[in-house]
C-alpha positions in Angstrom: 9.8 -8.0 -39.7 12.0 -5.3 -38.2 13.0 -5.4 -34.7 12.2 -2.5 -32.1 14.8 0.3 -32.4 13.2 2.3 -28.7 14.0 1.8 -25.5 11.9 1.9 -23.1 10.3 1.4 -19.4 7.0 0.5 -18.5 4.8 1.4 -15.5 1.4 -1.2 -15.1 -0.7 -0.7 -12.4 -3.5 -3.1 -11.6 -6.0 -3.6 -8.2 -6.4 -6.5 -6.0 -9.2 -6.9 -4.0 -10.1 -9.5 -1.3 -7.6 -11.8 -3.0 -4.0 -13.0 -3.2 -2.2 -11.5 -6.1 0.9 -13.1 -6.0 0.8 -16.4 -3.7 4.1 -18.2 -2.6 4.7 -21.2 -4.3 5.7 -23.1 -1.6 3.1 -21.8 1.5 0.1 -20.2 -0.8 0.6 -17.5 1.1 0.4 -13.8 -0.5 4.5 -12.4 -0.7 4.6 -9.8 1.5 7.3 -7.5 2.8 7.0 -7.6 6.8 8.7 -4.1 7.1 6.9 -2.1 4.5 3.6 -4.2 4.8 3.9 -3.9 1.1 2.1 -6.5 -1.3 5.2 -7.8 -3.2 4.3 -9.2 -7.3 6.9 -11.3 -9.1 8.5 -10.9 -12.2 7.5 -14.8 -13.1 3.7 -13.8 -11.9 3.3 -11.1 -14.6 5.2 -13.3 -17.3 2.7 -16.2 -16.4 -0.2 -13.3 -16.9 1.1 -12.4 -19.9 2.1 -16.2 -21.4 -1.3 -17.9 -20.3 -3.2 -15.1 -22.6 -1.2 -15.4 -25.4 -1.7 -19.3 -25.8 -4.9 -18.8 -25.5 -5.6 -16.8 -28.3 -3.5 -18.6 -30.1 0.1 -17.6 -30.2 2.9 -20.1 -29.8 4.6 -20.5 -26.6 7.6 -21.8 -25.3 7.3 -21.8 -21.4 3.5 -23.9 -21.1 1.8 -25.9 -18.9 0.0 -28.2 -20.9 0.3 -31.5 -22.2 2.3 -30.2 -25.5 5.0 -29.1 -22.9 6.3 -33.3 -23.2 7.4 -35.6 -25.9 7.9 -39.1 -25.4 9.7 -40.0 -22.5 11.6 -36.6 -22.3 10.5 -33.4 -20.5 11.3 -29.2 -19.6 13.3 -27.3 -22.7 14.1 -30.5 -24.8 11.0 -31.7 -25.0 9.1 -28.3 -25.8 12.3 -28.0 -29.0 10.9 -31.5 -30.3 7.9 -30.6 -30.3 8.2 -27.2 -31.7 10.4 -29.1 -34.4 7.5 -31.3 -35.4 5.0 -28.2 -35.2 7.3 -26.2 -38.1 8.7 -29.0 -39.8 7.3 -28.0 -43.3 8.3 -24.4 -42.9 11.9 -25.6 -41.9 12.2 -27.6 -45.3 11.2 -25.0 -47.4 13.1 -21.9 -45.9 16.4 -24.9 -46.1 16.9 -24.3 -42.8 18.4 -27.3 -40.3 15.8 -29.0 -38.4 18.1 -28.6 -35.3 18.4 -25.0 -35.8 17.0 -24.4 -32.2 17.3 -20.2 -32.9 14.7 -20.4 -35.5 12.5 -22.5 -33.6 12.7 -20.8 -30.3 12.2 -17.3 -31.9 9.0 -18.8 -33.6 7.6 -18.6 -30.2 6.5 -14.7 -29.0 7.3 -15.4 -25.6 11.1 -16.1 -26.2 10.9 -13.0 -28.3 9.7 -10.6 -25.6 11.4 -12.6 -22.6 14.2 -14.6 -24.0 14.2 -18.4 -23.1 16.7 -21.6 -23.0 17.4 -24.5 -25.1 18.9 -27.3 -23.1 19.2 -29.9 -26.7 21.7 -31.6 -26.8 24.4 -30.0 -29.6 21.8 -27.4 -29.8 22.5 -25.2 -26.7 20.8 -21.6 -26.3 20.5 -19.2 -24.4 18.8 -15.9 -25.3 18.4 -12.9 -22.6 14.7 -11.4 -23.5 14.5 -7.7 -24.1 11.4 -7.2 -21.7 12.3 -7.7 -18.4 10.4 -6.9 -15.3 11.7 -6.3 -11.6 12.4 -9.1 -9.9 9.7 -8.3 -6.9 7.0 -5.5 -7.4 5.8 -3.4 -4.2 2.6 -1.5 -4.2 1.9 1.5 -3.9 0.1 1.2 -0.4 0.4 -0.6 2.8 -1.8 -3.6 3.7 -2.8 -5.2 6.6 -3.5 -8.8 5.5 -6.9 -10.5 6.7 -6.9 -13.7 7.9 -9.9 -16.0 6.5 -10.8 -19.4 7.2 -12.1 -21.8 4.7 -13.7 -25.3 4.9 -13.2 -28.0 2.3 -14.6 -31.6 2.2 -12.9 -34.1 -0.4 -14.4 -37.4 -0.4 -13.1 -40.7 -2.0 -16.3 -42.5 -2.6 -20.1 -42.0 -1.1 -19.2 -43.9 1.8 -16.8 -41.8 3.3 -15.8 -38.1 3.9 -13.2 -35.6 5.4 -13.0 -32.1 5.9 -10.5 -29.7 6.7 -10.3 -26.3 8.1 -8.1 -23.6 6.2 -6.7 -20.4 6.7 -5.6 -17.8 4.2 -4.3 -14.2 3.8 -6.1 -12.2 1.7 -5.2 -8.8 0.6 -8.4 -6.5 1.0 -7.0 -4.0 -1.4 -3.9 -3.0 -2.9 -2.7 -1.4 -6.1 0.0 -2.6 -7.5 2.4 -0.9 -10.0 4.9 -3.4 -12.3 8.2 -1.9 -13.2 10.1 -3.5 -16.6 11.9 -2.6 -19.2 12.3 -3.0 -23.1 16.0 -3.3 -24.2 16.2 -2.7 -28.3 20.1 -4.2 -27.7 18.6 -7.6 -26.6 15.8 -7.3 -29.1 18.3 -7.5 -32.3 19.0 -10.9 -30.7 15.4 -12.8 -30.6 13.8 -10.4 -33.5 11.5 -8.7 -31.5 9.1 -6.5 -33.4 6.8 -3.5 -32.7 3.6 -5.9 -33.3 5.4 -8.3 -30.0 5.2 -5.6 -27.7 1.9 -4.4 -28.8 0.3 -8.0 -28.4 2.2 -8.0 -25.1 0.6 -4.8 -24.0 -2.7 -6.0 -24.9 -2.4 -9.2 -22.8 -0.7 -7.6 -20.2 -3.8 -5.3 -19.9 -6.3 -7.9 -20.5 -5.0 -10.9 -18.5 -5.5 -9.6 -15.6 -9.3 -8.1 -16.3 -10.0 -12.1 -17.2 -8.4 -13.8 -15.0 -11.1 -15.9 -13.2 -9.3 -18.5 -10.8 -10.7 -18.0 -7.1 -7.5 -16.2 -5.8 -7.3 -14.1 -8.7 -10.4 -13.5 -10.2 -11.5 -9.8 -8.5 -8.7 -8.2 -10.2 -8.7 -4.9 -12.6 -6.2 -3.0 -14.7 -5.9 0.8 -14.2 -3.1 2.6 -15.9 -0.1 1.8 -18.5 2.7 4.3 -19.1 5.4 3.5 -21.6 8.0 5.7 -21.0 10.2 6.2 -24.4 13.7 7.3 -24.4 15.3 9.5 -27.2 18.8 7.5 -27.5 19.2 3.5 -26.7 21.5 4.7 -24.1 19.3 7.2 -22.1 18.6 6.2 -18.7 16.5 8.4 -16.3 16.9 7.7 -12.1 14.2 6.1 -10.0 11.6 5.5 -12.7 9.9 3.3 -10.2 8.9 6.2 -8.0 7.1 8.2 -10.5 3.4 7.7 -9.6 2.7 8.2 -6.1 -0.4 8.3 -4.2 -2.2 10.3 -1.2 -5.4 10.2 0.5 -7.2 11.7 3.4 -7.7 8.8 5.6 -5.5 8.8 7.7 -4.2 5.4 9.7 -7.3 4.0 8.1 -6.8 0.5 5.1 -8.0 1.7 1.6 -10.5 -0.8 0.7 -11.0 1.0 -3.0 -9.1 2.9 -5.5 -11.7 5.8 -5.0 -9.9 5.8 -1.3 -6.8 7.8 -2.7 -5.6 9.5 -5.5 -2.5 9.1 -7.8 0.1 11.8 -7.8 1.7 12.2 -11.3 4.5 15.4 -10.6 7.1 13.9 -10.3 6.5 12.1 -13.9 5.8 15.3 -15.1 9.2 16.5 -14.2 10.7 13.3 -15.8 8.6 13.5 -19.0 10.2 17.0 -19.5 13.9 15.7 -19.6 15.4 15.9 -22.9 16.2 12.1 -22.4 12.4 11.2 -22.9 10.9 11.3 -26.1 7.7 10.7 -25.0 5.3 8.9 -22.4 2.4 6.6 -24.2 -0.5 5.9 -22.0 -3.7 3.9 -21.5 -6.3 3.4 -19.3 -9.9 2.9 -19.4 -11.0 5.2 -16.2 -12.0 8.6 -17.6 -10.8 10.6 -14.7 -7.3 9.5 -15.4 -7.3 10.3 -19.0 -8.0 13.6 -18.1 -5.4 13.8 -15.4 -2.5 12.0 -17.4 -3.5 14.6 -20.7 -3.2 17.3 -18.6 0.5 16.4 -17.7 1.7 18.2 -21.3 2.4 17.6 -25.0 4.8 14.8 -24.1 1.8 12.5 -23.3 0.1 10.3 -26.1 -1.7 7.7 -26.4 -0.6 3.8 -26.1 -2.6 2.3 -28.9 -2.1 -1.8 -28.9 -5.9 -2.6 -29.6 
């Protein structure tokens, strides 16, 4: 299957509600920049969006969480090669290919093809740098004022005994958050990515987060996907990131909804218009935008990965 030959940038934006987005690993707490009072979304958050959907419908995965992550006594990228090894053994044999050729098995797996991944084996070593990359730390679009809530919980050992606890939490009320990456065709000639990978990825970008149903995630909804596509491998257009804006008319007042505001697409028309940009594929489910994004000129099509 051929590799991708566009480059390309991406612009997802999704809404949080009552919830934490992206917690800190270490305090559960939502990331947050203090200055901006800007919800802040990791790059490894989206990824894990993205990863957990795939494997669930099926696709093979490198970076998992479940039991198939070990083997035997080993663990982390070792482990998931042996097992990966064992998975394809039959297809090794008959393409001839070395059983320790760790570049065939990593590249069987569609998240090292869209994000890259390492082997640590040893006399195997790789490392391959994924062609879909996405910024390190996302802001949203608006400011939020977090909401402090308190939860009780009560785990007990047997029916004897009991103990409770008192929590508290930040929740985000509402925020809309907008995830900037970027699809390198360069990179993609190194771990075959195809056309079909970053469709699939588009579709379980969309639909993770529409399905995700754990309690600090669950009230979550995707709005709008740009793809914007470059005419030359080597085009680059400024501040891509600042392309959708929003306004509203409440004033000093937290949105609590996305009917709160609106979404202010001028300065993406002015981009879209640059001879450096082929074109900008969209999609989005809300029928207002549609309108609104087909509006924005000839340039504009739409994003089919369904």
């Amino acid at each position: 299957m051929a590799t991708i030959q566009e480059k390309s940038e991406i612009i997802f934006l999704y809404e949080s509600k009552y919830s934490i987005p992206n917690g800190d690993p270490f305090t559960g707490e939502q990331r947050y920049d203090e200055e901006t009072k800007k919800v802040l979304i990791s790059d490894v958050r989206i990824k894990r969006f993205i990863r957990d959907y795939l494997h669930n419908i099926g696709e093979t995965i490198y970076v998992i969480n479940d039991k198939d992550q070990a083997e035997g006594n080993e663990s982390g990228a070792a482990a998931r090669v042996k097992s990966l090894r064992k998975k394809f053994e039959k297809e090794l044999k008959e393409a001839g290919i070395k059983k320790d050729d760790g570049y065939f098995l990593l590249t069987k797996c569609i998240d090292v093809r869209l994000f890259g991944g390492i082997s640590t084996e040893k006399g195997a070593n790789i490392n391959l740098t994924g062609p879909i990359q996405f910024a390190l730390l996302n802001p949203s679009l608006n400011s939020v004022d977090l909401r402090m809530h308190q939860n009780t919980s009560v785990f007990s050992s047997d029916v004897t005994k009991s103990g409770g606890a008192i929590g508290t939490t930040s929740l985000v009320p509402y925020s809309l958050n907008q995830i900037h990456g970027w699809i390198n065709p360069f990179s993609a000639e190194q771990t075959s990515l195809s056309d079909e990978d970053v469709h699939k990825m588009f579709k379980a970008l969309w639909e993770s987060i529409n399905n995700a149903n754990t309690r600090s995630k669950s009230n979550q909804s995707s709005v709008l996907l740009l793809q914007i596509v470059y005419e030359n491998k080597t085009d680059k257009v400024y501040g891509t990131d600042r392309l959708v804006s929003i306004s509203s008319d409440k004033r000093d007042e937290q949105f609590r909804d996305i009917s709160d505001l609106a979404l202010n697409f001028e300065k993406l028309k002015e981009v879209a218009a640059s001879l450096k940009v082929k074109e900008v594929r969209y999609y989005t489910e809300s029928i207002d935008l549609e309108r609104d994004i087909k509006s924005l000129g000839n340039k504009f099509t739409e994003l089919k990965f369904r």
